[in-house]
N, C-alpha and C positions, 0 to 999 in steps of 0.2 A: 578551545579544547585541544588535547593533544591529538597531533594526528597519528600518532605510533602506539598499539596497541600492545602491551604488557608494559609501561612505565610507570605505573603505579595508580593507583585507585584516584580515578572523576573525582572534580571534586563537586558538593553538591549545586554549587551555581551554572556550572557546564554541564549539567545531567539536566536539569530543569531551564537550561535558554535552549536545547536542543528539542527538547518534550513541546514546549511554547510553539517552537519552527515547525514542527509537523503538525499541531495542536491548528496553527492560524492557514498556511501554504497548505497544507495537504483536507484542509478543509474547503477552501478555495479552490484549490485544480475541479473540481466535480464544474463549477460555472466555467472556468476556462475551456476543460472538455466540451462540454455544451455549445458554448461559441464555435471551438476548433473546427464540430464537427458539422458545423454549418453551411462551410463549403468546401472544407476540407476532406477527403477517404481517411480513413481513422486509422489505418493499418500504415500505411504510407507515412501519416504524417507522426504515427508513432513510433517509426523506424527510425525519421527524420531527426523526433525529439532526444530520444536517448542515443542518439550516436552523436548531433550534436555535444548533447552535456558529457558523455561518457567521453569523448573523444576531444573537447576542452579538458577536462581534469585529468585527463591522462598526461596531456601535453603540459599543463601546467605541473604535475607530478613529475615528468620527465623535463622538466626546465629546473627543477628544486631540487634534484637529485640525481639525475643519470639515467645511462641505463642501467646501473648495477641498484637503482635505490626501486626500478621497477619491474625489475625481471619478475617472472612467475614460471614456477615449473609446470610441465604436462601435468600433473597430476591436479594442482590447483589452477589450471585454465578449465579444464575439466567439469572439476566443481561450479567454477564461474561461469561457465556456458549453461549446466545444468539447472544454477539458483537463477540465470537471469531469463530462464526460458521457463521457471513457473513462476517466480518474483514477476517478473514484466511483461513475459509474450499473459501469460495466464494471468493475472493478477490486475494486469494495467492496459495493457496492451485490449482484452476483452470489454474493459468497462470502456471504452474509448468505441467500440463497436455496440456496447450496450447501449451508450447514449444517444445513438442516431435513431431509438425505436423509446425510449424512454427515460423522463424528466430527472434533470441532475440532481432534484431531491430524492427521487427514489431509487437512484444509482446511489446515493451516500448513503440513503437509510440499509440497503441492502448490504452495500459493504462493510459497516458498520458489525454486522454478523460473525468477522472476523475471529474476535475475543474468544466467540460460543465455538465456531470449529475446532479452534484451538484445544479446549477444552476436550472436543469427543476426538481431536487426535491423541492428546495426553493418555486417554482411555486406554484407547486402543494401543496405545504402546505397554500397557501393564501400568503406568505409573495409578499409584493408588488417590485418591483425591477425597475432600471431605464433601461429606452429604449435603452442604449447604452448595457449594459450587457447583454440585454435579443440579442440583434442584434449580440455582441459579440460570445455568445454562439449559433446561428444559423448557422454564419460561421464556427466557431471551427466543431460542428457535421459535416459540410459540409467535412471541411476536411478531417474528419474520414472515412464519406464516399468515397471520392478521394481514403485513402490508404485501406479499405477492400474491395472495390466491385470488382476492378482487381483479388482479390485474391480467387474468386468465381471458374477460371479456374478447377482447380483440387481439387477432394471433400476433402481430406488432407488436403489442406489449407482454405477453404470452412470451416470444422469443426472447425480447430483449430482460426480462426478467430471468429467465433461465440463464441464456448469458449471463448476468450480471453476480446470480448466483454461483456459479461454475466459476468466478474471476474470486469471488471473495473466500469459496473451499482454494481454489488456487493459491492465492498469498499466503491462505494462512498455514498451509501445506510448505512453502516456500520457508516463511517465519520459520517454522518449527522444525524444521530439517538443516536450515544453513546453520545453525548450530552446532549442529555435528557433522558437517561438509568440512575436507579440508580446504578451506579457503586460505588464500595470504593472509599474512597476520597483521598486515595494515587494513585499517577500513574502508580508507579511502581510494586505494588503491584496486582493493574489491570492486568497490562500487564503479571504478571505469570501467574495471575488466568485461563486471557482469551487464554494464549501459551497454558498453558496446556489440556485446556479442546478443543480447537481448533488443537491441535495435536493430542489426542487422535479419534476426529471425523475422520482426518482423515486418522488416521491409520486403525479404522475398516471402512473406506470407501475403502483402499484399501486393503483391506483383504476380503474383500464380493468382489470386483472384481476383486480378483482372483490374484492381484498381485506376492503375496509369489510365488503360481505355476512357474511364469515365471521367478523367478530371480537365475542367475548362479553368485552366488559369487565370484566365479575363474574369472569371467570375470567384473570383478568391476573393473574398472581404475584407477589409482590414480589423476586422474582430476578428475573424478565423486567427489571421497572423499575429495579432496581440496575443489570442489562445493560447498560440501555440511556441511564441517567443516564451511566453509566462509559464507553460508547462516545463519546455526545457530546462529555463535559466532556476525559477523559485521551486517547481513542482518537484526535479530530477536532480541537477547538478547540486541546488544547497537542503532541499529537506531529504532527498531520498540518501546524500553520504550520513545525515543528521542520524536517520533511522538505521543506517548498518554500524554507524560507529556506536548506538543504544545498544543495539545484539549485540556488542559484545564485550558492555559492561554494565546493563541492568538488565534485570530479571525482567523477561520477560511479560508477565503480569502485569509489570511496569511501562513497559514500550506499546503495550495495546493499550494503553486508554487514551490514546488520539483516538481510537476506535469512537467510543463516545462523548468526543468531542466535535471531529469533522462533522459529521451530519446535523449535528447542530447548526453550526459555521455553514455548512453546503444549503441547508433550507433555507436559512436565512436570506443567503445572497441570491436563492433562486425565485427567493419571493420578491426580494426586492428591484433583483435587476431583471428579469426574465419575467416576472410576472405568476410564475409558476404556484398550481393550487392542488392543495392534498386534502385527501379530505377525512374524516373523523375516524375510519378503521386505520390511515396509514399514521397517523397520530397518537391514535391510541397504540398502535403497534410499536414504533417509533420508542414510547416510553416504555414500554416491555423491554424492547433490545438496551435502550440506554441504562434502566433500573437496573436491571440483570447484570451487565458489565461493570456496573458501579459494585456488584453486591459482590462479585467475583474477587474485582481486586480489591476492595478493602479486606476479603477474608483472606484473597493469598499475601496483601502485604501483611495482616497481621503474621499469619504463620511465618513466613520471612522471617520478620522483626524476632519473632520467640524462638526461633532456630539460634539465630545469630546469637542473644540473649546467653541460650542451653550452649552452644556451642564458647563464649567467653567466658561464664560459668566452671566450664570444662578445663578449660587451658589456666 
């Protein structure tokens, strides 16, 4: 795919092997997560990961071009501290803390909910929407509720569900506003800016809460470190450019349906490698949020498709 944004329209094999990389990788980080946070502090080692990746593609950007091919003005570091402080510190950075109180399947199914905030931020911005979407995303939340309110039992998972839900209004908050951020007009370039200044947030986030104190090195695992290799290199540096270089040449609509896909992908590997078990409200819930996000975007790709249609018509 191109890495320079305005050269001309994706074509559709580079829209859809980039859909695929977040669709399989960002389905997969939720068990990576799991491990990391196994003996890993979450905050630190999420600091760790996107400054790592953010701060490889920088350099590797800055090896392919200069510094004239990656300057950014104040104005657009700006933006990129501000997207990578709800994109990452809120977004990623939180689910990384949600999972040391609750199961990487029900951190995916949660996130998952992404599609449906989306939707009541649309609202709220005035944009008008049709009655099957807006019914669409009523249900989906319903599901959500199905699989957290069970999990109210014990304050552990009480917490880390709330967490979890505050990280996925966060992204999709993030999603829907770096659209209209002035960001660089490269994607990829973006995406260092905002790794790195979104791992640095939360590296001193966890460093004011105290993380360093509690971490015994001797007892780092080497699953933790696979985690968390795997988070940087597949999760951050190749799907997360995958995902800013989609913003900002499919429709949105379109870029969320890793939404339901990943928690597919995340149960699966939680049941198989972790052992992990949900039980018949988070499943039934589960298909709530996934149905609903299906029903979403096939009605916005329709509308898409017959805009496009009205609009060739026109000319």
């Amino acid at each position: 795919m191109d890495s320079r944004a305005g050269t001309g329209a994706p074509s559709p094999w580079s829209i859809w092997a980039a859909l695929l990389l977040i669709y399989v990788v960002w389905g997969s980080t939720y068990l990576a997560i799991k491990l990391n946070v196994e003996t890993l502090p979450p905050m630190l080692s999420g600091g760790v990961r996107f400054l790592a990746a953010g701060g490889l593609l920088y350099l590797l950007l800055l090896a392919r071009r200069g510094r004239a091919g990656t300057r950014v003005s104040r104005r657009e570091l700006a933006a990129c501290v501000a997207a990578g402080a709800v994109l990452l510190v809120g977004g990623v950075g939180m689910v990384m803390v949600a999972e040391t109180k609750i199961s990487s399947s029900l951190a995916a199914i949660i996130a998952s909910s992404v599609a449906l905030w989306i939707i009541i931020l649309r609202l709220v911005s005035g944009e008008r929407l049709a009655a099957a979407t807006i019914g669409a995303a009523i249900v989906g939340l319903g599901g959500v509720a199905l699989v957290v309110l069970p999990q109210a039992g014990t304050h552990a998972s009480a917490v880390g569900v709330l967490i979890s839900l505050g990280s996925s209004i966060s992204w999709a908050l993030g999603s829907f506003v770096s659209r209209r951020m002035p960001l660089p007009a490269d994607p990829f370039l973006t995406t260092a800016v905002e790794m790195l200044a979104g791992g640095a947030i939360l590296l001193s986030l966890g460093l004011a809460r105290g993380e360093a104190g509690g971490l015994d090195l001797g007892a780092v695992s080497a699953r933790s470190l696979g985690g968390l290799a795997y988070l940087a290199v597949a999760g951050s540096l190749v799907a997360f450019s995958a995902y800013v270089w989609l913003l900002k040449h499919v429709p949105i609509s379109k870029v969320v349906t890793h939404q339901y896909v990943n928690p597919l992908v995340a149960v699966l590997l939680g049941w198989a490698i972790l052992s992990e078990r949900i039980g018949p409200n988070v499943l039934a819930g589960a298909a709530l949020v996934v149905g609903s996000i299906a029903v979403v975007v096939r009605r916005e790709s329709g509308s898409a498709r017959a805009a496009e249609a009205a609009t060739a018509e026109a000319g």
